[in-house]
PLY file of the C-alpha trace (Angstrom):
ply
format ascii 1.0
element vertex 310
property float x
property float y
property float z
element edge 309
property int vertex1
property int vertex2
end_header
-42.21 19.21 56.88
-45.76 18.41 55.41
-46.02 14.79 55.21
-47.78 12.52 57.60
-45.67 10.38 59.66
-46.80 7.54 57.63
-45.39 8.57 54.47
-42.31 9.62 55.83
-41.78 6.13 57.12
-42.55 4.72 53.99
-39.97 7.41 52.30
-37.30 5.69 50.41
-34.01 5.76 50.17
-30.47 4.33 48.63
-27.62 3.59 51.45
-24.74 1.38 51.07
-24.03 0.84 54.66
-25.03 1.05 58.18
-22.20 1.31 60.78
-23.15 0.90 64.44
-21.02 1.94 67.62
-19.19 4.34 65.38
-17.00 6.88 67.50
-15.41 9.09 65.19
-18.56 10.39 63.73
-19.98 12.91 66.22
-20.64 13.07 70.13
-20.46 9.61 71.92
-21.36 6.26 70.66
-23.07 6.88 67.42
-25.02 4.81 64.26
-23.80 5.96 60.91
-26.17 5.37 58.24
-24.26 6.33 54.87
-26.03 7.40 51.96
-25.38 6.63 48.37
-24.23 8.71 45.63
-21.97 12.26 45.84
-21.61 15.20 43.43
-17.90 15.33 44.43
-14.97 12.77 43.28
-12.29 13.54 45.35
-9.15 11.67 44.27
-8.17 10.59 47.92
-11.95 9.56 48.39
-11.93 6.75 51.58
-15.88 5.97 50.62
-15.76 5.30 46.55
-18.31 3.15 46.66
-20.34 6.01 47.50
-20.04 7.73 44.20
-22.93 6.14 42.61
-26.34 7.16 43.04
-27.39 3.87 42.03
-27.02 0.02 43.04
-23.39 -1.55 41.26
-21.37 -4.81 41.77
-18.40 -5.17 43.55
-15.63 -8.04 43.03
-13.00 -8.40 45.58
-10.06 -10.51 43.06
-7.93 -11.74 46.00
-10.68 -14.01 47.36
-11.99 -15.33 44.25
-10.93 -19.33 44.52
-12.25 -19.65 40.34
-14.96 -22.08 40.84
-17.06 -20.83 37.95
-19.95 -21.03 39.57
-21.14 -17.13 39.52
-20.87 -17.79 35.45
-23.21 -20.66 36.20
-25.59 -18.71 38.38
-25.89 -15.94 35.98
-29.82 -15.95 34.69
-27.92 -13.29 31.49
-24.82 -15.05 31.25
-23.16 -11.68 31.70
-20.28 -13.66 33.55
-17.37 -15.76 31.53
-14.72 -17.50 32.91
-10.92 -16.17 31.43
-8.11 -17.93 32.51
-10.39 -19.63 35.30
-11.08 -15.99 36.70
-14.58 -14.75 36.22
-15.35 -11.47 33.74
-18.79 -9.65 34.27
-20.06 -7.81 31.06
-21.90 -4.65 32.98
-23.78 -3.95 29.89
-25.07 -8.02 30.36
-25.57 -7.98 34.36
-28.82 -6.72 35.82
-27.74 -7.01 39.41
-29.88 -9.32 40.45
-26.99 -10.91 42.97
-27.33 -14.77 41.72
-23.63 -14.36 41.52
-23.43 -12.89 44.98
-25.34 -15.43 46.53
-23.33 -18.51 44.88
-19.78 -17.28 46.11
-19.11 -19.03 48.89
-15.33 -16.91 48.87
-17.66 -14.00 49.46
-15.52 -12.35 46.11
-18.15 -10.59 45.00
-20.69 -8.21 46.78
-23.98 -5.72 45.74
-22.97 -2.36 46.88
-26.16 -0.11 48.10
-29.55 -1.00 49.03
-32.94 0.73 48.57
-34.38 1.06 52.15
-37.09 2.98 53.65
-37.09 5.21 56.98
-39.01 2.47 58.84
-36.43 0.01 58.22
-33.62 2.45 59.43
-35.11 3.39 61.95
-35.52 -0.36 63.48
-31.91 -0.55 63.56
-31.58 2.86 64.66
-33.71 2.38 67.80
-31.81 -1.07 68.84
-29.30 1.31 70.05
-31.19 3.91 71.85
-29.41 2.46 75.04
-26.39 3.40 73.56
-27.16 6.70 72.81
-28.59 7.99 76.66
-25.80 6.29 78.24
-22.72 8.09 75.91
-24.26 11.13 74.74
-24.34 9.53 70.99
-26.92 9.33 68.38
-26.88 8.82 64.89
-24.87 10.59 61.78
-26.07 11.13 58.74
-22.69 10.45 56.17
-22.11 9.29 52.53
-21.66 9.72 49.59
-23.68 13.12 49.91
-26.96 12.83 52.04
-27.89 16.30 50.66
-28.47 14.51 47.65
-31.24 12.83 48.87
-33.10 15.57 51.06
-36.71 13.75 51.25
-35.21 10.72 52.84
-32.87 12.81 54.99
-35.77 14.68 56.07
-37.88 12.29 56.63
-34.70 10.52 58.70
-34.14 13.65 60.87
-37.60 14.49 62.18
-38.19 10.64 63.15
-35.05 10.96 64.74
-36.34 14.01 66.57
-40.00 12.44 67.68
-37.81 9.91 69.27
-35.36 12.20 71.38
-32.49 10.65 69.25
-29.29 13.27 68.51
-28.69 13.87 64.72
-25.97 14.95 62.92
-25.41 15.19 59.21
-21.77 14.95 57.31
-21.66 16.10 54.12
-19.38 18.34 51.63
-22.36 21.61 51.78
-23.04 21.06 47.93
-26.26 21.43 47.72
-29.11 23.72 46.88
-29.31 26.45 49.41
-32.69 25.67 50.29
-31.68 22.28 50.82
-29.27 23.21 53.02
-31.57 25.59 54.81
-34.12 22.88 55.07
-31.70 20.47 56.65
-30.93 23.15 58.93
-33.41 23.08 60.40
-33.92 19.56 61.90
-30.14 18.36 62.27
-28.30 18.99 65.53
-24.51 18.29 64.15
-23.12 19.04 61.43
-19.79 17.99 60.91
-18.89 20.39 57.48
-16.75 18.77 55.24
-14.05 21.42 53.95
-11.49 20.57 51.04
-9.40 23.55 50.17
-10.14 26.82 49.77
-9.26 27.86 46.19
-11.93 27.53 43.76
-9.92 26.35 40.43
-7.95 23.84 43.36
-11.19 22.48 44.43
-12.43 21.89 40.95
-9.20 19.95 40.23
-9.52 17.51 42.26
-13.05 16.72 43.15
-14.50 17.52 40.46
-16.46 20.59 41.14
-15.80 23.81 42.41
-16.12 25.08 46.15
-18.66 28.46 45.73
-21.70 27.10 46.70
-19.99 25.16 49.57
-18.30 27.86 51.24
-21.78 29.31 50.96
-23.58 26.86 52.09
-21.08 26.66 55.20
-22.26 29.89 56.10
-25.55 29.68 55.62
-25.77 26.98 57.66
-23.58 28.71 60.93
-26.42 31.47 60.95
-28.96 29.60 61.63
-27.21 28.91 65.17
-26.68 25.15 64.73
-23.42 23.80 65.94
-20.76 22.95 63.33
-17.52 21.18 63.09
-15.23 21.59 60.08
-13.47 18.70 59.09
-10.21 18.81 56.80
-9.06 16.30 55.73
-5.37 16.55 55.11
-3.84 15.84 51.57
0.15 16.28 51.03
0.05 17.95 47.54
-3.28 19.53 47.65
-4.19 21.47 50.84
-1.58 21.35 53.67
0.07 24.55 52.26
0.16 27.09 54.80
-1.59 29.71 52.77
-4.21 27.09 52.39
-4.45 26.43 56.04
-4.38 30.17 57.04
-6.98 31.03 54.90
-8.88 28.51 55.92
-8.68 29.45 59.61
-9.79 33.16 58.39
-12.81 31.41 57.11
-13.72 29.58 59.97
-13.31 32.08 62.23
-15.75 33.95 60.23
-18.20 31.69 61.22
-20.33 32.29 63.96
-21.36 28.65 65.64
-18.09 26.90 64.83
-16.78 25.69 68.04
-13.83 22.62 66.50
-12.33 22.29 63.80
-10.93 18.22 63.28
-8.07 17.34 61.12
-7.94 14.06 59.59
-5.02 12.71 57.89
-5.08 11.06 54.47
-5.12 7.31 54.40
-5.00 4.83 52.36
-8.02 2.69 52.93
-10.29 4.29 49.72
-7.39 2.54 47.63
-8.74 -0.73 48.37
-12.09 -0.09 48.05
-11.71 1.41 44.47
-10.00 -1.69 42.89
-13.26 -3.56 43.94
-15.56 -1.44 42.33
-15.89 -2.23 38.24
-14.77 0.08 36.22
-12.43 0.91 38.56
-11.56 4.67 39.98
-8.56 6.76 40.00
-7.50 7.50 43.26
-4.55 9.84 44.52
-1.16 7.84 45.34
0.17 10.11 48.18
1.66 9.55 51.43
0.20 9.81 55.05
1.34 12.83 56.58
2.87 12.22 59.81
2.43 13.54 62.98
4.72 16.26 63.10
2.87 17.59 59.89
-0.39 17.28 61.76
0.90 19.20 64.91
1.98 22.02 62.69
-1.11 22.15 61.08
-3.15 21.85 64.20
-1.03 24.79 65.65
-1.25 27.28 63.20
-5.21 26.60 62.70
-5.36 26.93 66.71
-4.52 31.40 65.90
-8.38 30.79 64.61
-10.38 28.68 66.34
-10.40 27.18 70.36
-10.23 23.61 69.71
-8.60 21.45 66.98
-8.61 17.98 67.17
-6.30 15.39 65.22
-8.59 12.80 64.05
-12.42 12.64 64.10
0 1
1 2
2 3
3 4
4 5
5 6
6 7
7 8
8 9
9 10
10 11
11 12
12 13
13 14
14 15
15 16
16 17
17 18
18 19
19 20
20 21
21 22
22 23
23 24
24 25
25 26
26 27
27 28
28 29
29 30
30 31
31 32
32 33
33 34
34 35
35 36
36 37
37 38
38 39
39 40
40 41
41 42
42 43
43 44
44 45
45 46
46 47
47 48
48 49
49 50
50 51
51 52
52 53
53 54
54 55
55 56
56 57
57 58
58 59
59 60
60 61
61 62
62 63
63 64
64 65
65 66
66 67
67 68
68 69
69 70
70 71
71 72
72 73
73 74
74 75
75 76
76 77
77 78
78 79
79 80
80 81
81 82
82 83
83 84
84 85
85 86
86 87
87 88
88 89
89 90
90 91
91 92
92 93
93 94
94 95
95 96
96 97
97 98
98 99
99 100
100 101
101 102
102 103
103 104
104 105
105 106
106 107
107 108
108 109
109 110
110 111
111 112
112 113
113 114
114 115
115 116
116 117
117 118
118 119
119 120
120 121
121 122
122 123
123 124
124 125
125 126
126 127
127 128
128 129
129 130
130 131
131 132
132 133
133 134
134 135
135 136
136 137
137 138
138 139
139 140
140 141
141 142
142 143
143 144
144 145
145 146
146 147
147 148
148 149
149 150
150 151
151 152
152 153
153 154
154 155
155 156
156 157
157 158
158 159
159 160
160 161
161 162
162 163
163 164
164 165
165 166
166 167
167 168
168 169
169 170
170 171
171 172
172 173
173 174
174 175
175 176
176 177
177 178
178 179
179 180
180 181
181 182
182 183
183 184
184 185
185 186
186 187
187 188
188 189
189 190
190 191
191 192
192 193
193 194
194 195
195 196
196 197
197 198
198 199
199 200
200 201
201 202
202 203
203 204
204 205
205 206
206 207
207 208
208 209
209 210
210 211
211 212
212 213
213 214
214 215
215 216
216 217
217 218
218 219
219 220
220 221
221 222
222 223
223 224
224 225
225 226
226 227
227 228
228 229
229 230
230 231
231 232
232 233
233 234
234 235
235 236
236 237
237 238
238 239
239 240
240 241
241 242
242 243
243 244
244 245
245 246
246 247
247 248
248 249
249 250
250 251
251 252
252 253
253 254
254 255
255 256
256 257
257 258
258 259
259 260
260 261
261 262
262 263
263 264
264 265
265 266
266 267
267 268
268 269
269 270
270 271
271 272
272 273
273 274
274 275
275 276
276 277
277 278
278 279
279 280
280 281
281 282
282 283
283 284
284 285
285 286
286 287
287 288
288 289
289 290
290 291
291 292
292 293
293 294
294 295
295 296
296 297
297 298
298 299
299 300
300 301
301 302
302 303
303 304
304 305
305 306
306 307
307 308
308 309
């Protein structure tokens, strides 16, 4: 990297949340910073509120009590009051968060927050105990932080000055250089791997998988560790032709030592009917553990470890 280490520190950034003692994200206890915006849609998507690369509003209906007094907050009166339930004209709002700030029902919410590495890092370091005692450190997750590779940079070689473990989750779309350059500095990555037909992947996130899958390898020469992580969808990619060729994949891949298997679950559902605008989201059901095992034995023909759950 060729920036001083003041100007990476002042490098900005857009996250939508910071998650601390996070287990399921890497090697011991962990802080997850996630990053806001993705090039994917995936229709079973637990993070929507990760799609968008920029700041939105978010309105949770169940707790609104209809007190009116967002509508009265609002400096663009972008807020009206039908059937004593509030409606917020997005073309109106400016997201300042008046509205936010007046809800004592704590209905509605600003969803991602321009920060800078100095301020992630402060709540990064509070945990440094944490991190020597259980092996952990901190992920890198989303959204897509490949979409924001001078702030992820900047992240992972402060993280690095500072002895602190790194690893980065993301779906591989990316520039290859990106990739390369992420490379690199990260000591995880935990590969994020849909399906492995092309036209399949397209269908339902949006994009296809080409540069992924060679991104994926790209990434295993360079000697880093990597997990793959599937996430399991009934309909989409728990065919056994699916599954095989993805083990023949993986055990292409030279510094692939797990792959983890993570069933489909419900929880992006929620988080969609809060966003405005709303998203379309997959209505499937959880595969259960029988399923799993099946899975998890026929990917075990490729690879030495596969783990249910992250």
């Amino acid at each position: 990297m060729h920036q001083s280490t003041q100007t990476e520190l002042e490098t900005k950034g857009l996250v939508f949340d910071i998650k601390k003692y996070a287990i399921h994200d890497g090697p011991g206890i962990r802080t997850t910073v996630f990053f806001k915006g993705c090039p994917l849609q995936c229709l079973w998507c637990h993070n929507p509120e990760s799609w968008k690369a920029h700041v939105e509003l978010g309105f949770r209906k169940g707790r609104c009590v209809g007190c009116g007094q967002c509508a009265k907050a609002c400096p663009r009166e972008a807020i009206s009051l039908v059937e004593n339930r509030p409606v917020t004209d997005t073309e109106k709002c400016i997201l300042c968060g008046r509205c936010v700030d007046v809800c004592l029902a704590g209905a509605r919410q600003i969803i991602g927050r321009e920060t800078t590495v100095s301020e992630v890092m402060a709540e990064v370091e509070r945990d440094v105990i944490f991190y020597d005692q259980s092996g952990g450190g901190v992920t890198f997750s989303g959204g897509e932080p490949l979409m924001q590779p001078d702030f992820l940079l900047a992240l992972l070689n402060q993280c690095r000055a500072r002895n602190i473990h790194t690893a980065v989750d993301t779906s591989c779309y990316a520039e290859p250089e990106i990739a390369e350059s992420v490379a690199k500095w990260a000591d995880l990555f935990l590969c994020d791997l849909k399906h492995m037909d092309n036209e399949m992947h397209e269908r339902f996130t949006g994009i296809g998988n080409n540069l992924i899958l060679e991104n994926i390898r790209r990434i295993s020469q360079t000697g880093k560790k990597i997990v793959i992580r599937i996430p399991i969808i009934p309909g989409f990619n728990d065919e056994v032709a699916n599954i095989e060729a993805t083990g023949n994949f993986v055990a292409s891949l030279p510094g692939v030592g797990r792959i983890d298997i993570l069933p489909f679950n419900h929880g992006g559902a929620e988080k969609s009917a809060r966003l405005m605008g709303g998203i379309k989201s997959m209505q499937i059901e959880t595969p259960d553990e029988e399923q799993m095992s099946l899975i998890a034995e026929n990917l075990n023909k490729y690879v030495f470890e596969v783990k249910i759950g992250g």
